[in-house]
One Martini backbone bead per residue (centre of mass of N, CA, C, O) as a GRO file, in nm:
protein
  162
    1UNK     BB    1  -1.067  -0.745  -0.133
    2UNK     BB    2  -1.273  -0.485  -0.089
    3UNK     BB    3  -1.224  -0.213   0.095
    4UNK     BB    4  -1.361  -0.026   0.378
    5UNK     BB    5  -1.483   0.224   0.487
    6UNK     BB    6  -1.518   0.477   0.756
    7UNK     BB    7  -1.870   0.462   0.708
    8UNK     BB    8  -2.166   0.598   0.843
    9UNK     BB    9  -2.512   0.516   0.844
   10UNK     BB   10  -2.784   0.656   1.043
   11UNK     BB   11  -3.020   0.767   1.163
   12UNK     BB   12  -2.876   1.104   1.253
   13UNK     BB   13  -2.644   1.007   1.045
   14UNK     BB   14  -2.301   1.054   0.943
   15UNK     BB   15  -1.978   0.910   0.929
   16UNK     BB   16  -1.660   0.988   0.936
   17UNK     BB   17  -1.349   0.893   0.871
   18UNK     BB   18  -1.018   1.092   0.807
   19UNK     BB   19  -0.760   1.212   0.617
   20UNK     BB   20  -0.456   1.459   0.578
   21UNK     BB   21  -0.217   1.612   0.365
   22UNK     BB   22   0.097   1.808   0.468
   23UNK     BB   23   0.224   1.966   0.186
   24UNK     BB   24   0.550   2.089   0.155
   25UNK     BB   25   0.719   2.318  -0.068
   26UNK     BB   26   0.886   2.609  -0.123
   27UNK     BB   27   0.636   2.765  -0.007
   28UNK     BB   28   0.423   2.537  -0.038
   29UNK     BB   29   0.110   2.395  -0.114
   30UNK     BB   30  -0.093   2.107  -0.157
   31UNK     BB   31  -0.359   2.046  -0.357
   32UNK     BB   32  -0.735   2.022  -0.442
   33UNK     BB   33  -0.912   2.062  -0.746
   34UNK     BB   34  -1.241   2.103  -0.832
   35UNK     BB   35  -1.459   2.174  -1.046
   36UNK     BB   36  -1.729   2.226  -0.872
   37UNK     BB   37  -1.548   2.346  -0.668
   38UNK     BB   38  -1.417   2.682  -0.475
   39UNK     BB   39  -1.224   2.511  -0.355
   40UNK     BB   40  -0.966   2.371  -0.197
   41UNK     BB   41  -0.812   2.053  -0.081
   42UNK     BB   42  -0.666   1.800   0.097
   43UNK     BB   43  -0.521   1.545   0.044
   44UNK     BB   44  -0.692   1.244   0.059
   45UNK     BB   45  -0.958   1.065   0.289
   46UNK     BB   46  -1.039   0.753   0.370
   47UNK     BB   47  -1.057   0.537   0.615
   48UNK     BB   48  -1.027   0.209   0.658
   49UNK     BB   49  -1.048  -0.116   0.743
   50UNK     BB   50  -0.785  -0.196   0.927
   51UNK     BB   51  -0.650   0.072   0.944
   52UNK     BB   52  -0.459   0.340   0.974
   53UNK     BB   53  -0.423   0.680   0.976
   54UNK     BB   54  -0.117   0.653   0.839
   55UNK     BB   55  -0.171   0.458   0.618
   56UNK     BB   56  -0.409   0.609   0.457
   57UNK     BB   57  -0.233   0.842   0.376
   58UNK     BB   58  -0.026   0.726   0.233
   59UNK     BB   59  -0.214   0.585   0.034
   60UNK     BB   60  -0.333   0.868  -0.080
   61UNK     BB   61  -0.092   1.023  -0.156
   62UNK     BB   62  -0.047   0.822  -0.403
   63UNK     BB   63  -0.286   0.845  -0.528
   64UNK     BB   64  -0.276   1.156  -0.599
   65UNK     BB   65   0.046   1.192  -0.703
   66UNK     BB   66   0.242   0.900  -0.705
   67UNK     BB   67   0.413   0.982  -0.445
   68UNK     BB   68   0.635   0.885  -0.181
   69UNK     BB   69   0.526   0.921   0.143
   70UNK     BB   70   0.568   1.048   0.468
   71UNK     BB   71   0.543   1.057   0.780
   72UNK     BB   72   0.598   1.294   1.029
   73UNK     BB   73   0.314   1.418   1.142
   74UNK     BB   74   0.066   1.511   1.393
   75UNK     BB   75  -0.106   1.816   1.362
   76UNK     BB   76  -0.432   1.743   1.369
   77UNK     BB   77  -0.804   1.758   1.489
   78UNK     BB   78  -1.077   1.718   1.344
   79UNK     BB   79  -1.409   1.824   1.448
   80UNK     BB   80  -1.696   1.776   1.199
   81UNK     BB   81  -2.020   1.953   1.230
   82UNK     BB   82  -2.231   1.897   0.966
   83UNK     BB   83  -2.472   2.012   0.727
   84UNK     BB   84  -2.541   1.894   0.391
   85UNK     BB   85  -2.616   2.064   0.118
   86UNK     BB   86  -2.699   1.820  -0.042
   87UNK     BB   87  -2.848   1.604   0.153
   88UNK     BB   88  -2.928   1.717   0.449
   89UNK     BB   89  -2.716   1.564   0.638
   90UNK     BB   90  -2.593   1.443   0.911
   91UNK     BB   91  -2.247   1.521   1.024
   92UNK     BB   92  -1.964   1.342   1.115
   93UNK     BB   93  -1.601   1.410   1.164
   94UNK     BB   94  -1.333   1.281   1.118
   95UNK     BB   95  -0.956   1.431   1.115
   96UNK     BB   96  -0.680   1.391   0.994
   97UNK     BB   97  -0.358   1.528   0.993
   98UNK     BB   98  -0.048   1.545   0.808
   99UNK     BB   99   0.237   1.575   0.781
  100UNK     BB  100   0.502   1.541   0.516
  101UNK     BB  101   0.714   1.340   0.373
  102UNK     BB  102   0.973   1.288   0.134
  103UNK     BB  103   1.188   1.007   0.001
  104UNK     BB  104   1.244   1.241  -0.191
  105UNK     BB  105   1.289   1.439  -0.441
  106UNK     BB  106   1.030   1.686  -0.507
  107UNK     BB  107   0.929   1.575  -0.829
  108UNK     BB  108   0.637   1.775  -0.979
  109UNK     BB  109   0.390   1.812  -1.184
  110UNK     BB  110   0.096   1.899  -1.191
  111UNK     BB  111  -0.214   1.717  -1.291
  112UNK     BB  112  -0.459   1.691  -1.482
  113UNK     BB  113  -0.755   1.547  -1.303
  114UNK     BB  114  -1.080   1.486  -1.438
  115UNK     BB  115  -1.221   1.655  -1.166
  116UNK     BB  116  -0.912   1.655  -1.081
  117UNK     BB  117  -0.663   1.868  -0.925
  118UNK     BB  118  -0.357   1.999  -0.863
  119UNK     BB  119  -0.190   2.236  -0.635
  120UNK     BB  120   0.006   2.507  -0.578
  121UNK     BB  121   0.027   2.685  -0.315
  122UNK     BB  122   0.117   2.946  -0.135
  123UNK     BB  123   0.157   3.056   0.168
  124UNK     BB  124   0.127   3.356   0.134
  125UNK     BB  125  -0.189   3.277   0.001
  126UNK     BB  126  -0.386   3.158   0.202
  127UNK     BB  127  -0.554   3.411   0.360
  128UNK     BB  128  -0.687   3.422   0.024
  129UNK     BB  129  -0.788   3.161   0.032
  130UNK     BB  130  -1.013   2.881  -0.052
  131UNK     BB  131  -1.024   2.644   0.178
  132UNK     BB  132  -1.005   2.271   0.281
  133UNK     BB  133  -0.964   2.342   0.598
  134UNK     BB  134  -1.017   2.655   0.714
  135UNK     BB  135  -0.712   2.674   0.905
  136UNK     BB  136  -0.500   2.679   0.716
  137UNK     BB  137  -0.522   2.987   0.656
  138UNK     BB  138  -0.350   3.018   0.937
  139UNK     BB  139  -0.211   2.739   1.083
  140UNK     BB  140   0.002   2.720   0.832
  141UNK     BB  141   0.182   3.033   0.943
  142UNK     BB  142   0.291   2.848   1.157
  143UNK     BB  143   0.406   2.666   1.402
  144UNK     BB  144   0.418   2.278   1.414
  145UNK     BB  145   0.463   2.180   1.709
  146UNK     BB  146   0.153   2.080   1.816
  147UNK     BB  147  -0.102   1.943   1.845
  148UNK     BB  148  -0.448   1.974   1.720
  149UNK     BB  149  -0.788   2.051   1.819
  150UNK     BB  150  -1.037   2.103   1.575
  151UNK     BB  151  -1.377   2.258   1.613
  152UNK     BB  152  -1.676   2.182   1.438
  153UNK     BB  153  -2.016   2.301   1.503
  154UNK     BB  154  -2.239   2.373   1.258
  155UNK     BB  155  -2.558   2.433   1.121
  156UNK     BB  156  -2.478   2.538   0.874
  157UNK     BB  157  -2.449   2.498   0.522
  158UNK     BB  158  -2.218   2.305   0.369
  159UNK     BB  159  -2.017   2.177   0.149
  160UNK     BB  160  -1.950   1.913  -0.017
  161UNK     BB  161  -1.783   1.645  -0.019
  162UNK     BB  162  -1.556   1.409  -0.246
   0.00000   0.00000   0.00000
């Protein structure tokens, strides 16, 4: 049986729950780079029905990666409301982050999937790239010390996501 997504569609617009994995490794961050998009994305997606948003992490982790991470902890909640620039849709999104470990020593190499690659960015140049989601670019030149909850607001249209 077919797993469902934790999104839905209201009179009002959309909701998502998302997970996303925060994976450093050697003074880099892994990324996601879409063809489309002029930003990196981190890791993750949407969380299922009936599952936990650690178990969701992990089992995105394997497929976006091939290789299996456990969590470490959670770092972020983010909630994200903002119109969509490509459907001009009401969207409210819950986002946890997790740290991530790796269960092995860490060795790959990014490989293009079309229309999605993996990218390691260095951490020292995190705040001259554009990431998503966009606190990336500061929040994680500091000590992950404990949970953020980071509210984001916006009326303006932003990027849609993949």
């Amino acid at each position: 049986m077919k797993q469902q997504d934790l999104t839905f569609r209201s009179e009002a617009g959309r909701f998502t729950f998302r997970v996303g994995a925060i994976i450093i490794d050697k003074g880099r961050l892994l990324m996601v780079k879409h063809d489309e998009l002029k930003c990196f994305y981190s890791v993750g997606g949407k969380v299922q029905f009936n599952e936990t948003s650690e178990q969701a992490v992990v089992r995105e982790v394997l497929e976006e990666t091939g290789v299996e991470f456990a969590v470490d902890k959670l770092a972020f909640i983010n909630e994200r409301l903002y119109k969509d620039s490509a459907t001009k849709e009401l969207q409210h999104e819950i986002a946890f982050y997790y740290l991530m470990k790796s269960k092995a020593d860490l060795q790959f190499d990014c490989k293009e999937h079309n229309p999605e690659s993996l990218h390691w960015i260095p951490i020292s140049t995190l705040q001259h790239t554009k990431l998503y989601p966009e606190f990336f670019n500061t929040k994680l030149l500091s000590e992950l010390d404990c949970i953020q909850h980071i509210i984001e607001a916006k009326t303006a249209q932003l990027p849609s996501q993949p």
